[in-house]
BALOBA-1460 file (C-alpha; in Angstrom, 3 decimals):
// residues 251
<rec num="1" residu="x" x="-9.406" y="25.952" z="-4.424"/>
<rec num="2" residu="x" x="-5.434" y="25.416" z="-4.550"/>
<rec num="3" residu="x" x="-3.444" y="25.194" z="-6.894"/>
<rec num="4" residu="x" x="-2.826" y="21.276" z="-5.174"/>
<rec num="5" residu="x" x="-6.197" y="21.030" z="-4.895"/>
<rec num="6" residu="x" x="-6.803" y="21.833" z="-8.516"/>
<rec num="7" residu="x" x="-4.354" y="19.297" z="-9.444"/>
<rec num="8" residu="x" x="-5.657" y="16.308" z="-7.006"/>
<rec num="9" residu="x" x="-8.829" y="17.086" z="-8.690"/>
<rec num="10" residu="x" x="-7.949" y="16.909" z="-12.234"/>
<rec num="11" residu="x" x="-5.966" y="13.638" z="-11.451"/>
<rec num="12" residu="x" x="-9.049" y="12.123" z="-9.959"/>
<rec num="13" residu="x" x="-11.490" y="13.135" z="-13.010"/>
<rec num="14" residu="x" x="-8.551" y="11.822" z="-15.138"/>
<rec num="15" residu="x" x="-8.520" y="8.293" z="-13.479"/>
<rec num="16" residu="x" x="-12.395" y="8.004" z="-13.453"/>
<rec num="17" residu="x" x="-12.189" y="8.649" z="-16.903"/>
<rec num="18" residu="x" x="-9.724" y="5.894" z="-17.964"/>
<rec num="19" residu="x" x="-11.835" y="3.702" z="-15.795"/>
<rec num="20" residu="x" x="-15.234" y="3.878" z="-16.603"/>
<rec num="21" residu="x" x="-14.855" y="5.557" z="-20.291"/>
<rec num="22" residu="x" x="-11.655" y="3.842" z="-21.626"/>
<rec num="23" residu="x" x="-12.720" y="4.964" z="-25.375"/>
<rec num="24" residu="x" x="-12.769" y="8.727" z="-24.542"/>
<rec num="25" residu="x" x="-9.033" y="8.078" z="-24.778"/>
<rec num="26" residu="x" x="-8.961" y="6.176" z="-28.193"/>
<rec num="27" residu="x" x="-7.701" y="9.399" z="-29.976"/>
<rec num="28" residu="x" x="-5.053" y="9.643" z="-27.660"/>
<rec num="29" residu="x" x="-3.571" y="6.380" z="-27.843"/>
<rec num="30" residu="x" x="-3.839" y="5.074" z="-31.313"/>
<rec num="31" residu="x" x="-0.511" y="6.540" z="-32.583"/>
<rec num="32" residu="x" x="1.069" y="3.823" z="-30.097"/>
<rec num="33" residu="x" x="-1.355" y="0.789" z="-31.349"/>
<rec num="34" residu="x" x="0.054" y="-1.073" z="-34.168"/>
<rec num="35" residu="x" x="-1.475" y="-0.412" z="-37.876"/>
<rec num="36" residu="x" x="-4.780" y="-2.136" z="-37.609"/>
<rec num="37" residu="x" x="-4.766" y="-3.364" z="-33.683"/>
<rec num="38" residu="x" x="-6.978" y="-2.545" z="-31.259"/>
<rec num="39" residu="x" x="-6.444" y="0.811" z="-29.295"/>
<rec num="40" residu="x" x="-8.312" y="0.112" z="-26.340"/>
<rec num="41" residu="x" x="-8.290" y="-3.243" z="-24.220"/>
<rec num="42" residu="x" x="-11.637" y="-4.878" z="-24.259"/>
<rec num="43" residu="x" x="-11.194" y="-8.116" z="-23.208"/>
<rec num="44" residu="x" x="-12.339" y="-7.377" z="-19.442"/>
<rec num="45" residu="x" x="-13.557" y="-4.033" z="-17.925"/>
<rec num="46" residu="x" x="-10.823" y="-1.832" z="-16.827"/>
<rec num="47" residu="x" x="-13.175" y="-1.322" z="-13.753"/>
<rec num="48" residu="x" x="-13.705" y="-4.713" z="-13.045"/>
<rec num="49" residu="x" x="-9.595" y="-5.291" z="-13.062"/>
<rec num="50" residu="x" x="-8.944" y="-2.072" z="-11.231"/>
<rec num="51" residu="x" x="-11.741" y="-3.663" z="-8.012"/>
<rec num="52" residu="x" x="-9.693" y="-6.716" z="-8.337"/>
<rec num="53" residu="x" x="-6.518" y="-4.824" z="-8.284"/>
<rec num="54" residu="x" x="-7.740" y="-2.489" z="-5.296"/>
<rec num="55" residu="x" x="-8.871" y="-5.788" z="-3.247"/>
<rec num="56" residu="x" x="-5.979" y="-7.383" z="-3.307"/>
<rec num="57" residu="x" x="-3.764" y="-4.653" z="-2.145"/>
<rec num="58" residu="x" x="-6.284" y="-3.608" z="0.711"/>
<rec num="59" residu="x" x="-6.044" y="-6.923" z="1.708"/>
<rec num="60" residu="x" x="-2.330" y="-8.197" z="1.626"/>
<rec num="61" residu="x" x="-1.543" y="-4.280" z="2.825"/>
<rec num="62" residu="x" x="-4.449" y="-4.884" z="5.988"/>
<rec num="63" residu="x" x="-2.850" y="-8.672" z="7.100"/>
<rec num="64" residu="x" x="0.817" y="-6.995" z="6.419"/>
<rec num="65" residu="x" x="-0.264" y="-3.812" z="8.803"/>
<rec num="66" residu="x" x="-1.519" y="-6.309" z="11.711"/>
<rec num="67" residu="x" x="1.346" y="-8.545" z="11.354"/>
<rec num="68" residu="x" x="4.075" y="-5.943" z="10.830"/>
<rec num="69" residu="x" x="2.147" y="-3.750" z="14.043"/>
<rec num="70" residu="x" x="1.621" y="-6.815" z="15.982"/>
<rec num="71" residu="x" x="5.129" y="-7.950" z="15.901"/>
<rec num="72" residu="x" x="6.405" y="-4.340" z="16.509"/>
<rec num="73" residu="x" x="4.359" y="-4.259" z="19.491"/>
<rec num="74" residu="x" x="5.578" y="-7.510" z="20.487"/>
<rec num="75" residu="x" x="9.785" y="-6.125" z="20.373"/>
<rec num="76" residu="x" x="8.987" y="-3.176" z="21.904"/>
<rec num="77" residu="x" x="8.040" y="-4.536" z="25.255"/>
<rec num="78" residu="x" x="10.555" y="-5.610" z="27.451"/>
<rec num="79" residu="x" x="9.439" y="-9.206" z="27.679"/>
<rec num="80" residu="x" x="9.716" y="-10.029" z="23.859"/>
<rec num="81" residu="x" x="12.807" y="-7.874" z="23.371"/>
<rec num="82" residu="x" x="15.309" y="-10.411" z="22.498"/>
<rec num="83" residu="x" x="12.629" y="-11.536" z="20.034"/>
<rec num="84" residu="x" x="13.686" y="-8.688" z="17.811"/>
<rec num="85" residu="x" x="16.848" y="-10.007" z="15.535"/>
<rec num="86" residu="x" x="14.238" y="-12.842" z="14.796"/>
<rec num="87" residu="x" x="11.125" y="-10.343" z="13.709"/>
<rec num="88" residu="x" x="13.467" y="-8.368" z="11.824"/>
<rec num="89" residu="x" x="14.419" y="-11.387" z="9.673"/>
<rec num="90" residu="x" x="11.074" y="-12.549" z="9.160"/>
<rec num="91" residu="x" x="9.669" y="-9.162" z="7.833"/>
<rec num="92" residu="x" x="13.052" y="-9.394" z="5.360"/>
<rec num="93" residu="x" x="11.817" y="-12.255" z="3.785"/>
<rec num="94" residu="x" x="9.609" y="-10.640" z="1.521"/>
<rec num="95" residu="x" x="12.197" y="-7.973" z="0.257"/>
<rec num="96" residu="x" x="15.091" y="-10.764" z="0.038"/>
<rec num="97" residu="x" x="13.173" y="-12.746" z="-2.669"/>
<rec num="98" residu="x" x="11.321" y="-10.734" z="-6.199"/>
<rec num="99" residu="x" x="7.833" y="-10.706" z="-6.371"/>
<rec num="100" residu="x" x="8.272" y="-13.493" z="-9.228"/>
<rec num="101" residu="x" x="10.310" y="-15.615" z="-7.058"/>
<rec num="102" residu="x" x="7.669" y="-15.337" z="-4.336"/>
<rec num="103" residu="x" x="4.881" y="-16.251" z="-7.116"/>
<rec num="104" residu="x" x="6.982" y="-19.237" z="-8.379"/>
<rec num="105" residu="x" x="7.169" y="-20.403" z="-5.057"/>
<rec num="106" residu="x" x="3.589" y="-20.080" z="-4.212"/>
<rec num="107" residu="x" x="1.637" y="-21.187" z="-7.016"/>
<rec num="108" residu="x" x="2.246" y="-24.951" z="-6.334"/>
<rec num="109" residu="x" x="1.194" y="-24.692" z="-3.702"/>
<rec num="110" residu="x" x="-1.441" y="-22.660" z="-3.811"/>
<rec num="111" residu="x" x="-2.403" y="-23.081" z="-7.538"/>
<rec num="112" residu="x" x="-2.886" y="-19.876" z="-10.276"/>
<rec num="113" residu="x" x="-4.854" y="-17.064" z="-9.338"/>
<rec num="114" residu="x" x="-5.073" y="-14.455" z="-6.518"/>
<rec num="115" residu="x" x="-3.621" y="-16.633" z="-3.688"/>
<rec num="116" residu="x" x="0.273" y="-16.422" z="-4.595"/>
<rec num="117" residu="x" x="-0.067" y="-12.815" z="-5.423"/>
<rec num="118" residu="x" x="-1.671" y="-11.641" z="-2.304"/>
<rec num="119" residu="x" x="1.314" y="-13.982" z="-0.613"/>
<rec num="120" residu="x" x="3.578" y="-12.216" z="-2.320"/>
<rec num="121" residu="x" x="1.949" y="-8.389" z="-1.570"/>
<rec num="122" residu="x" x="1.766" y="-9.097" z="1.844"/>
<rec num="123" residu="x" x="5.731" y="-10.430" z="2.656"/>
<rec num="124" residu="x" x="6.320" y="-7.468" z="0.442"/>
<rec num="125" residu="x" x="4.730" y="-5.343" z="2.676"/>
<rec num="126" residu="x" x="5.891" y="-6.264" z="6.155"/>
<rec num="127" residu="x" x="9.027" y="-4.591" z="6.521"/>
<rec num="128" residu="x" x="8.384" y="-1.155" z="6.132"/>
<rec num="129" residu="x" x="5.812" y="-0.575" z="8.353"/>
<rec num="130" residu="x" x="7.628" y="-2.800" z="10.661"/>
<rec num="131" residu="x" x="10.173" y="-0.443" z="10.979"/>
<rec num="132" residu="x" x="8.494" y="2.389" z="11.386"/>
<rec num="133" residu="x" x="6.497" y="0.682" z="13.826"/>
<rec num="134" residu="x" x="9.314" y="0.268" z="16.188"/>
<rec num="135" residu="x" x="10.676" y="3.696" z="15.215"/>
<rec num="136" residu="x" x="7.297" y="4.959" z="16.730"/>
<rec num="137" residu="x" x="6.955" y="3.198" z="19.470"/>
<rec num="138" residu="x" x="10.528" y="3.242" z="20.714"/>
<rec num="139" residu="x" x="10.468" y="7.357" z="20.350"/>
<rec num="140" residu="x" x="8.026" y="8.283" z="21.939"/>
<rec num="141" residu="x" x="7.642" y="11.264" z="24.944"/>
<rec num="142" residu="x" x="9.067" y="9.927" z="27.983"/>
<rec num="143" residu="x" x="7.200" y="12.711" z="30.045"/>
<rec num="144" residu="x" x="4.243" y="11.759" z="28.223"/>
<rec num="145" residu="x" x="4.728" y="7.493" z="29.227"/>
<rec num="146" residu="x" x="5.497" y="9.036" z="32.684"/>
<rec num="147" residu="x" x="2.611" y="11.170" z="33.071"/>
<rec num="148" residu="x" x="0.336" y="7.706" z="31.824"/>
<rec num="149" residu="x" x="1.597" y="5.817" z="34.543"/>
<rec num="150" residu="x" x="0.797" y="8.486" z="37.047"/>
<rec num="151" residu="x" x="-2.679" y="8.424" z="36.229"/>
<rec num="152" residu="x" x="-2.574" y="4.575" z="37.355"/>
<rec num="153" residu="x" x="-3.057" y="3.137" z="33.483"/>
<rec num="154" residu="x" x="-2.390" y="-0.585" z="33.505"/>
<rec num="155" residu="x" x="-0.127" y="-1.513" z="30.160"/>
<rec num="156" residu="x" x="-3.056" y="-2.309" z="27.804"/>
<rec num="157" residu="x" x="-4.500" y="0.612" z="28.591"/>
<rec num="158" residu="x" x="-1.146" y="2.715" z="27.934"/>
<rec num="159" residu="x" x="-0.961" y="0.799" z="24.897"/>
<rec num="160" residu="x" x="-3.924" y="1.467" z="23.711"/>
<rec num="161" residu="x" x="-5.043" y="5.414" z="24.398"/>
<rec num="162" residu="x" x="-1.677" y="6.356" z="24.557"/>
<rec num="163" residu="x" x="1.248" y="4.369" z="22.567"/>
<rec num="164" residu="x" x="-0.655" y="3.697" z="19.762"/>
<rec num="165" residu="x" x="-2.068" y="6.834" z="18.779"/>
<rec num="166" residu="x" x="1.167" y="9.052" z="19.721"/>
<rec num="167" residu="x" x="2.868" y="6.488" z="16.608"/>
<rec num="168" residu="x" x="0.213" y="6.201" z="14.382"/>
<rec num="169" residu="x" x="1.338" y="9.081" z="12.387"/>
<rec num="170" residu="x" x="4.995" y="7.458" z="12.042"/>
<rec num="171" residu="x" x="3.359" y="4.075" z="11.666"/>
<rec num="172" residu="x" x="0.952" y="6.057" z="8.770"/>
<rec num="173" residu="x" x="4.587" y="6.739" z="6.821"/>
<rec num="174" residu="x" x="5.258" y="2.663" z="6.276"/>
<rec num="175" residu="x" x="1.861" y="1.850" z="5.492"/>
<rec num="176" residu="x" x="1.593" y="4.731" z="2.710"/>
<rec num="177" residu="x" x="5.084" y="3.237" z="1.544"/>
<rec num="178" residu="x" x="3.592" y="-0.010" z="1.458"/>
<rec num="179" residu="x" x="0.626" y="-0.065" z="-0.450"/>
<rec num="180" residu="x" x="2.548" y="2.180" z="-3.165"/>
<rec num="181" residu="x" x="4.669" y="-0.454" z="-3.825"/>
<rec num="182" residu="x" x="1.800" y="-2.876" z="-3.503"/>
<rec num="183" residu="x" x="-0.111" y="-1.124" z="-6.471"/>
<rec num="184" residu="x" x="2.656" y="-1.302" z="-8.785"/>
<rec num="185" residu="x" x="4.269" y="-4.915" z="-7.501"/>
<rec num="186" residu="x" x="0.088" y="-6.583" z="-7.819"/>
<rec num="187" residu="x" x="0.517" y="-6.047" z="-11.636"/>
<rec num="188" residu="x" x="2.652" y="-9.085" z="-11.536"/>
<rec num="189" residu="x" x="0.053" y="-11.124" z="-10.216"/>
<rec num="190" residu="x" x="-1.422" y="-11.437" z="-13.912"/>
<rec num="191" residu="x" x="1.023" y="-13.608" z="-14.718"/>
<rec num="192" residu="x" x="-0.653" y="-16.372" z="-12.762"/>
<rec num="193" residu="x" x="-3.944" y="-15.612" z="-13.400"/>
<rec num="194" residu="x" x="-4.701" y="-13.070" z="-11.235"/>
<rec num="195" residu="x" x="-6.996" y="-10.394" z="-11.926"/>
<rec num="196" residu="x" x="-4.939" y="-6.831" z="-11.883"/>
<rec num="197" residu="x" x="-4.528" y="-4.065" z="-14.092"/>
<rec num="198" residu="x" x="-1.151" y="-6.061" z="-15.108"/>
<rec num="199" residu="x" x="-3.807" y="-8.066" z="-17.488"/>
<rec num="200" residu="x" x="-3.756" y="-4.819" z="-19.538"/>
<rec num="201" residu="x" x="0.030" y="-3.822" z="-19.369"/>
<rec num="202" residu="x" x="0.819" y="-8.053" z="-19.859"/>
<rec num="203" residu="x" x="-1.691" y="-8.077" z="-23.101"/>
<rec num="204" residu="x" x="0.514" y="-5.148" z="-24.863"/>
<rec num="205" residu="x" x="3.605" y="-6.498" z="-24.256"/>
<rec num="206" residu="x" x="2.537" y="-10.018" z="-25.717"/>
<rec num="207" residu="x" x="1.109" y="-8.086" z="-28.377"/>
<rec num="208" residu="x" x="3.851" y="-5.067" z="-28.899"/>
<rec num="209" residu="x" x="0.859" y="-3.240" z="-27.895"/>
<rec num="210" residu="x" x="2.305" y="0.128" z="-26.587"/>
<rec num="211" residu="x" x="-1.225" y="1.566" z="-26.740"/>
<rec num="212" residu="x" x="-2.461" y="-1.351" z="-24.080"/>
<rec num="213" residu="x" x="1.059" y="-0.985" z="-21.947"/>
<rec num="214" residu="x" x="0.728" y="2.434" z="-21.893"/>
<rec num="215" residu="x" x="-3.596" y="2.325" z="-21.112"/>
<rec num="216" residu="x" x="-2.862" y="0.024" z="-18.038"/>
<rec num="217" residu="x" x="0.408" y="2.035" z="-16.830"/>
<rec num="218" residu="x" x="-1.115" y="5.144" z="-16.946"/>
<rec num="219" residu="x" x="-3.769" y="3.798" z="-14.290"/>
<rec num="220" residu="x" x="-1.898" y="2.410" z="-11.542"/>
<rec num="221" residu="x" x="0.330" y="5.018" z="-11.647"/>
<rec num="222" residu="x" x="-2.646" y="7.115" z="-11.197"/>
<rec num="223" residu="x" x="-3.860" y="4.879" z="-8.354"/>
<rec num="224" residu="x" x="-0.496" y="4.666" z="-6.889"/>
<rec num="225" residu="x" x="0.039" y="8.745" z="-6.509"/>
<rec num="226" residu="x" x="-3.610" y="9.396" z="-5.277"/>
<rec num="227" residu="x" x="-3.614" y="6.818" z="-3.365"/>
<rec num="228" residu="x" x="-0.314" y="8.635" z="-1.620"/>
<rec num="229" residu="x" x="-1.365" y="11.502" z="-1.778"/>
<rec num="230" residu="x" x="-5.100" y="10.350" z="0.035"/>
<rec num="231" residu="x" x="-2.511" y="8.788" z="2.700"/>
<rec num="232" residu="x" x="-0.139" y="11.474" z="3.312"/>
<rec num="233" residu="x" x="-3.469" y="14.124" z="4.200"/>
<rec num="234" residu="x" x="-4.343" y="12.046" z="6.516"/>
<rec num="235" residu="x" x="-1.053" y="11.730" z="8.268"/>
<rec num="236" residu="x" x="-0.565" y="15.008" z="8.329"/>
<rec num="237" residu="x" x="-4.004" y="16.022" z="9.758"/>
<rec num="238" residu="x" x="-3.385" y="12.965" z="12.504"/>
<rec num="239" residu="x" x="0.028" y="15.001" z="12.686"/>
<rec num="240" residu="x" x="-1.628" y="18.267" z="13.916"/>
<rec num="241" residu="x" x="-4.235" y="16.853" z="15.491"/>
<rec num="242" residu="x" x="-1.747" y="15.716" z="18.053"/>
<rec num="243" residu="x" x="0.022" y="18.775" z="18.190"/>
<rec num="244" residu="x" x="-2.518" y="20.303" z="19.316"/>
<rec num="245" residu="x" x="-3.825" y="18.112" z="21.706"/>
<rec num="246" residu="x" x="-0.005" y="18.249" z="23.597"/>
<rec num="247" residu="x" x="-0.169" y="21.818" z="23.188"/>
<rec num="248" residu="x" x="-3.182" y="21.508" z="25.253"/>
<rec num="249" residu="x" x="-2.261" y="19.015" z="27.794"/>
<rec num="250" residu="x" x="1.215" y="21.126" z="28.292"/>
<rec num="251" residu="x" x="-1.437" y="24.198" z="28.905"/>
């Protein structure tokens, strides 16, 4: 095994650990709990919050992707061209307001709980891979768009067996960038009542906790770099699989 591979490894035996056997770590974090508080946070399971956490992220990251995609897709053709200064400002809206703003705004309307936060996650999450949406599908091969329309394939057809999976890997790059800063931004949902790790990190700072703020930090930033990490192998192998698959072609 590699030395990266070694690494990956202990980081995912690490994270299981602090997930399904919080106490193993007791020893580890008492010198941060104050004299005669709890160490560990017990008031829900860390692997119920982390599910919780997880869901919402898959979800406000999977609506995000099809919106963000959609739209890009939408720009990129010549009939909804002059549409792009107005999807551009739409997929801004998330990163001109905070998260908090975003759950202000949301929660009278859509009362406490997981509803503002995945709101907020999933404007969040529209502008990156909106942009690098466009940047692959405005880049790629012109030989390669040429040789499509040789072969007689009608525009949903060159959309879909050729566009698409030439600017996947580019697309790949803004939805890895996206959930990472969905992980850590979700925490923020606990502050209306949603169920994330932020429960944990939230309950220690109440509390001047570091033990808890630490416990809870520790595991999304876990989640957050394996969760990169997970994303960025399989870009790369899309990456290469492509390669060789011109190589090929140009053969």
């Amino acid at each position: 095994m590699s030395r990266s591979g070694m690494i990956r490894a202990a980081c995912v035996a690490l994270l299981l650990a602090l997930v399904l056997r919080p106490h193993w770590f007791a020893p580890v974090f008492a010198p941060f709990a104050p004299a005669g508080g709890p160490v560990i946070y017990e008031r829900a399971s860390i692997l119920s919050l982390s599910l919780s956490h997880l869901g919402l992220v898959a979800l406000a990251s999977g609506l995000a992707t099809l919106v963000a995609v959609g739209l890009a897709i939408l720009v990129t053709r010549p009939a909804g061209a002059a549409f792009l200064p107005l999807s551009r400002t739409i997929t801004n809206i998330g990163q001109t307001f905070p998260p908090v703003a975003v759950l202000a705004l949301a929660v009278p309307a859509l009362g406490f709980g997981a509803g503002p936060t995945l709101v907020a996650l999933f404007l969040y999450g529209l502008l990156p891979i909106f942009e690098t949406a466009i940047a692959g599908l405005s880049t790629l091969p012109p030989a390669t768009m040429e040789a499509a329309r040789g072969i007689g394939l009608t525009r949903w057809q060159r959309l879909i067996r050729v566009e698409l999976p030439l600017a996947l890997p580019v697309i790949l790059t803004g939805i890895r960038l996206s959930v990472v800063i969905a992980i850590g931004t979700a925490t923020v949902g606990s502050t209306v009542a949603a169920r994330t790790l932020g429960e944990v990190i939230i309950a220690g700072l109440l509390t001047s906790n570091t033990a808890f703020v630490l416990q809870g930090g520790v595991i999304v930033g876990l989640f957050a770099v394996l969760v990169y990490d997970a994303l960025s192998l399989l870009e790369t192998a899309l990456t290469r699989r492509l390669g060789r698959q011109s190589a090929g072609a140009e053969a």
